[in-house]
C-alpha positions in Angstrom: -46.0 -76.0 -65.1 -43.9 -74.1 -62.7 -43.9 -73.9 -58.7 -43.1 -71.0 -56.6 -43.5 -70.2 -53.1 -46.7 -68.4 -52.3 -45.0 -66.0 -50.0 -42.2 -64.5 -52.4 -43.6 -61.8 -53.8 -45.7 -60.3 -50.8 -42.1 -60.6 -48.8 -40.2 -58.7 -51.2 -43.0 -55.8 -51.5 -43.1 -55.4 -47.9 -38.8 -55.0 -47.7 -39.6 -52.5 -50.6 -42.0 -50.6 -48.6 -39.4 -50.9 -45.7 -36.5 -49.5 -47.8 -38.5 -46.6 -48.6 -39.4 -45.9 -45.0 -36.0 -46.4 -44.3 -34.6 -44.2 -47.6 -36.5 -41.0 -45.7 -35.4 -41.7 -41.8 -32.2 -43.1 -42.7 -31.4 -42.7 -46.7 -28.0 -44.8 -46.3 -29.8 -47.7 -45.0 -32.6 -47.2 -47.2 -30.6 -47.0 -50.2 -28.6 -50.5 -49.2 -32.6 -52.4 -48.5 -33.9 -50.8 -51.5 -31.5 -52.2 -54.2 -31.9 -55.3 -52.3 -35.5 -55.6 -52.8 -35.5 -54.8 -56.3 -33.2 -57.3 -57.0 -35.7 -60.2 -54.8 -38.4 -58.1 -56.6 -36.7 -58.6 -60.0 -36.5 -62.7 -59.1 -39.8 -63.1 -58.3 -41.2 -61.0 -61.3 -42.7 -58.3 -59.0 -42.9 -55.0 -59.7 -39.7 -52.5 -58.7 -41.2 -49.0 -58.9 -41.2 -48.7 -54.7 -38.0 -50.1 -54.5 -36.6 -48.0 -57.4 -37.8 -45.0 -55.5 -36.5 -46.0 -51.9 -32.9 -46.1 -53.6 -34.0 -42.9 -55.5 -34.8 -41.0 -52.4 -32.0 -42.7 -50.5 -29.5 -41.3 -52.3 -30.7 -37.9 -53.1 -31.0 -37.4 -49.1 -27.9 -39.2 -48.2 -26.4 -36.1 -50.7 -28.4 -33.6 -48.7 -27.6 -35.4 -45.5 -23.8 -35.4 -46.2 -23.5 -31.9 -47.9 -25.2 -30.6 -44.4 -22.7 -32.6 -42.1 -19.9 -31.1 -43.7 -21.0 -27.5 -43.5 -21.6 -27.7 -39.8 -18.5 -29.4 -39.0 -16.9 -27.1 -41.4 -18.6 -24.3 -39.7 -17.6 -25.6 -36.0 -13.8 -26.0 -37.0 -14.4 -22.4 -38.2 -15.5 -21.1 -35.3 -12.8 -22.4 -32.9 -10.1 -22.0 -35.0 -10.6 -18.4 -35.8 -8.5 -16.1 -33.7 -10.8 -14.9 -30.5 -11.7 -11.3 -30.5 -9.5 -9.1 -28.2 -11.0 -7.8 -24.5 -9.1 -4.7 -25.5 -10.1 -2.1 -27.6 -7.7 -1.5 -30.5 -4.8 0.8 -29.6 -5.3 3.6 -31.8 -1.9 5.4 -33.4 -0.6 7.8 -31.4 1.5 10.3 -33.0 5.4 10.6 -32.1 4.8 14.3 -31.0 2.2 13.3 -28.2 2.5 12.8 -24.4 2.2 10.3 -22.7 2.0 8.7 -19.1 2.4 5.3 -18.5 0.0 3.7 -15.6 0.7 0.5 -13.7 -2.7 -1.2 -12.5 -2.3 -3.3 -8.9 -5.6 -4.7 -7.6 -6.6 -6.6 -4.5 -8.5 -9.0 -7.0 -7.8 -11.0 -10.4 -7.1 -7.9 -12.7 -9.3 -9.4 -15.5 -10.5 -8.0 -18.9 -13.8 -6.5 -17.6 -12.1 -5.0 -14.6 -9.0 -3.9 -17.0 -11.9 -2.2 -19.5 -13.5 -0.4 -16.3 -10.1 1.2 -15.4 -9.1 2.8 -18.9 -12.7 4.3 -18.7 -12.1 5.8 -15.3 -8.7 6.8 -16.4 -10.0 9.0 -19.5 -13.1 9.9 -17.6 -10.5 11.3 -15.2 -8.5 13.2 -17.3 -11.3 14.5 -19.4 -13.1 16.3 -16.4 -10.2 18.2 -16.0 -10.1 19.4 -19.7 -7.5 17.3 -21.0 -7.1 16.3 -24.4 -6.8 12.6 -24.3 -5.9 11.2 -27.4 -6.1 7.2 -25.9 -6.0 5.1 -23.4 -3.7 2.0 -24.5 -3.3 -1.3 -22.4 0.1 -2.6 -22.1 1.7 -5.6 -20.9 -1.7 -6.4 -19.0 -1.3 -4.5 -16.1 -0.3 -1.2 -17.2 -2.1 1.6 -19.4 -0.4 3.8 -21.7 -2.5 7.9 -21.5 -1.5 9.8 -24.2 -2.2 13.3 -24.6 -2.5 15.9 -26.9 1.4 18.1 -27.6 -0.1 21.1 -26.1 -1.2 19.7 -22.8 0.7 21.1 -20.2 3.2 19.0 -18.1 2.4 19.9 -15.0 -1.1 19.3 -15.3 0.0 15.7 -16.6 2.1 15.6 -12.9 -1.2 16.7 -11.2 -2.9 14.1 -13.1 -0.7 11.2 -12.6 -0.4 12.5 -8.9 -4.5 12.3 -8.3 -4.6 9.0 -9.5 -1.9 7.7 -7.7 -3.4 9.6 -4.4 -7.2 9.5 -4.4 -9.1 11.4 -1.5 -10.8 8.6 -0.2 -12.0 5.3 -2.5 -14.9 3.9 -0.1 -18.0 4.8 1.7 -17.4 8.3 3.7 -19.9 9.6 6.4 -20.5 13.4 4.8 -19.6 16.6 7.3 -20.7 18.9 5.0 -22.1 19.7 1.7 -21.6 23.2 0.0 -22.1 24.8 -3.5 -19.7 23.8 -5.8 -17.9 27.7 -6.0 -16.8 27.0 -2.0 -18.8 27.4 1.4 -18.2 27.9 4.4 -17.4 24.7 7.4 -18.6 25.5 11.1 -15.0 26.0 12.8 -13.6 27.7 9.8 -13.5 31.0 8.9 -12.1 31.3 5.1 -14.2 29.7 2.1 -13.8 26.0 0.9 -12.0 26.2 -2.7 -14.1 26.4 -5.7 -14.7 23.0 -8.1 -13.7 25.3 -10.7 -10.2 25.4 -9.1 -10.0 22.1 -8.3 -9.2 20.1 -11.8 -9.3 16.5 -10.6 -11.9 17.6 -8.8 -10.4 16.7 -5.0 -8.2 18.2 -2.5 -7.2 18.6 1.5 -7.9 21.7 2.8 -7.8 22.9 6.5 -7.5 19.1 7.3 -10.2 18.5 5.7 -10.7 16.4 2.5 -12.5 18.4 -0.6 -14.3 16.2 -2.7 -16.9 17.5 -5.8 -19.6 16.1 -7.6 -19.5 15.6 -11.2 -20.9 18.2 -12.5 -18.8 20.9 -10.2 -22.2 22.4 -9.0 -21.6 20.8 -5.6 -18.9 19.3 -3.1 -19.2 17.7 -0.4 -15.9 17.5 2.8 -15.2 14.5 5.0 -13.6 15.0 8.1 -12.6 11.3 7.8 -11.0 8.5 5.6 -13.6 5.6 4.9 -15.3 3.8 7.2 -16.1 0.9 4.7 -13.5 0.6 1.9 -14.6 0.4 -1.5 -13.0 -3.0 -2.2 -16.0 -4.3 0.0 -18.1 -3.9 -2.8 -18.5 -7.5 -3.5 -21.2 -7.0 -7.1 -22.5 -4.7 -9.1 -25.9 -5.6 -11.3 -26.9 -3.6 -13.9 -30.8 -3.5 -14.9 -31.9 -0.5 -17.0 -30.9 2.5 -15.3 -30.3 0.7 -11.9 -27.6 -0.2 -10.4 -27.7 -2.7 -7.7 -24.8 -2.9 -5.6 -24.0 -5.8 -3.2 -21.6 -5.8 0.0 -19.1 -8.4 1.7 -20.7 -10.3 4.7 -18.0 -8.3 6.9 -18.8 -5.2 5.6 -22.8 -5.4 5.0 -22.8 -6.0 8.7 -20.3 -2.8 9.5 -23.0 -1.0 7.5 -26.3 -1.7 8.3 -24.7 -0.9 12.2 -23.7 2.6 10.5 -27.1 3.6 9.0 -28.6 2.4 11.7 -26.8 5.1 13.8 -27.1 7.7 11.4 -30.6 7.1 10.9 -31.6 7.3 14.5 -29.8 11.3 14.0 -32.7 13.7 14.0 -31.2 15.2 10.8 -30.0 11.9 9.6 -26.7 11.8 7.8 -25.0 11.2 4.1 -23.0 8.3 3.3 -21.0 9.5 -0.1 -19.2 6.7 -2.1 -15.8 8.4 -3.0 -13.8 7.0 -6.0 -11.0 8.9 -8.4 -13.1 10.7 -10.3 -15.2 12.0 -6.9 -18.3 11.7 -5.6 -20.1 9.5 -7.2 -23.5 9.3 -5.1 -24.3 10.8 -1.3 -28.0 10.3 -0.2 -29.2 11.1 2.7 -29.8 7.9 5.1 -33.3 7.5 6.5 -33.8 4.2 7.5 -31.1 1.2 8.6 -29.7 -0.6 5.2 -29.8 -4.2 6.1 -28.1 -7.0 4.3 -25.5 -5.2 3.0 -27.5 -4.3 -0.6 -28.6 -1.4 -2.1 -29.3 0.5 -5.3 -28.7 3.3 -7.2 -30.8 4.6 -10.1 -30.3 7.5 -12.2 -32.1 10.6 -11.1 -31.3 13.3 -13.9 -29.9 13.5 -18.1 -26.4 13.3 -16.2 -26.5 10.1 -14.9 -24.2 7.5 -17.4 -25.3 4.1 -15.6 -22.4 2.4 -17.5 -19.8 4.9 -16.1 -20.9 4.6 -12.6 -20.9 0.5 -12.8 -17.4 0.9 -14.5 -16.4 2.8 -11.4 -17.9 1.0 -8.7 -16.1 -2.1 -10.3 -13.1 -0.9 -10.2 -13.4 0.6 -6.3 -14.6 -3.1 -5.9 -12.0 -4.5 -7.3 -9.7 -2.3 -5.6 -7.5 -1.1 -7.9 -5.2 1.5 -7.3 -2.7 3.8 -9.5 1.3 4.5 -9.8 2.9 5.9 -12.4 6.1 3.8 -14.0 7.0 6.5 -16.6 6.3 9.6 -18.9 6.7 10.9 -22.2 7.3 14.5 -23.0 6.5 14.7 -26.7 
């Protein structure tokens, strides 16, 4: 006759159903109760199938478990040890025989990579309107861009082309004296014709003290009697959603201009506000009503309008940078 406690058995079956619990939520723990109970289970002369399996299932998702862990650490360690990809495009080779002109960049804020990106699009945007064949636009040393242009491209219309840059007509917001077609009009006061877009390759110029400024497509352009009355570096934001652009003023300066639409609305003919960058005019509606709170919009109204372009240049009127040129290459 033999004697054992009462209890032994149902104990260790219940630690074997815990292992197996445990061998699915937690298969290291699992593992560890479940060779536990089958050894009590072994004592006792219980059966050790559960217990087998918690230690079975234990270990085959500890494996799992661990071989996951290692990829996503191995993954993460990938990911910020890689080299980050550049904000600048990649300089393309430029071949020895090309000219070039090299552009320093100052701005009145940070000069960062989206601001940097906006500028070598105006740049080639401003050279390409006036027929120039533009090979690239290379940043370097941060704040300077390196134009290079095709052998044959004259060098005086690369001095004409550094020179606009350097000497826009008027970066801002400019009240509009008058608009004319884009082959030249005529001015109250003045006798002779405006010059013709056509003439005009960088698409500005000053003319019977007058400033000249055309559209984008040459078909009109508009003259200012006046420099601006709010600078473009008061441009504070610019949204882009779609095909709108919503464009958002200083405190200072949404106050100077809800004060100036509200004079030119009250005008029984109204007036034109024209935002005047480099590359010209880049919008001049006609003001109807008071523009409070120093926000408005501008949305594309024809197959010419490039919403991207016109946020990349009211960024960089924003931003306020401006042109010089530190050096040339003749080819």
């Amino acid at each position: 006759m033999s004697y054992q406690r009462p209890d032994t058995a149902q104990r260790t079956s219940g630690l074997s159903l815990v292992s197996l619990l445990l061998a699915v939520l937690i298969p290291v723990l699992g593992v560890i109760l479940g060779i536990v109970a089958r050894v009590q289970a072994r004592r006792a002369g219980a059966p050790t199938v559960i217990a087998t399996v918690a230690v079975v299932v234990g270990a085959v998702l500890s494996a799992i478990w661990t071989i996951g862990i290692a990829l996503v650490v191995w993954g993460g360690l990938t990911l910020f040890t890689q080299e980050a990809p550049s904000s600048e495009a990649s300089e393309i080779p430029i071949p020895d025989s090309a000219k070039s002109v090299v552009l320093e960049l100052t701005a009145e804020r940070d000069l960062d990579a989206e601001t940097l990106a906006a500028a070598r699009a105006v740049v080639d945007q401003h050279a390409t309107q006036a027929g120039m064949a533009v090979l690239a636009v290379n940043a370097s040393d941060g704040d300077s861009l390196v134009v290079s242009f095709d052998e044959d491209t004259a060098d005086e219309l690369i001095a004409q082309f550094g020179q606009s840059l350097a000497s826009p007509p008027a970066n801002g917001f400019s009240q509009v004296l008058a608009v004319v077609p884009g082959d030249g009009g005529q001015v109250d006061g003045i006798d002779e014709m405006s010059p013709s877009c056509a003439d005009l390759p960088f698409g500005s110029t000053r003319w019977n003290e007058l400033t000249v400024v055309c559209d984008d497509t040459d078909e009109t352009q508009y003259l200012f009697a006046d420099g601006p009355r709010v600078p473009g570096s008061d441009i504070a934001e610019v949204i882009v959603s779609g095909d709108i652009l919503t464009v958002a003023l200083s405190p200072d300066a949404a106050a100077e201009f809800e004060e100036w639409t509200g004079q030119l609305a009250a005008q029984a003919d109204g007036g034109r506000i024209a935002i005047v960058d480099t590359n010209g005019v880049l919008s001049a509606p006609v003001v109807q009503a008071p523009i409070a709170g120093g926000e408005f919009q501008i949305s594309g109204g024809g197959p010419d309008f490039d919403v991207q372009e016109t946020a990349d240049r009211l960024r960089v009127l924003g931003a306020g940078v401006t042109f010089s040129v530190a050096g040339a290459k003749a080819g």
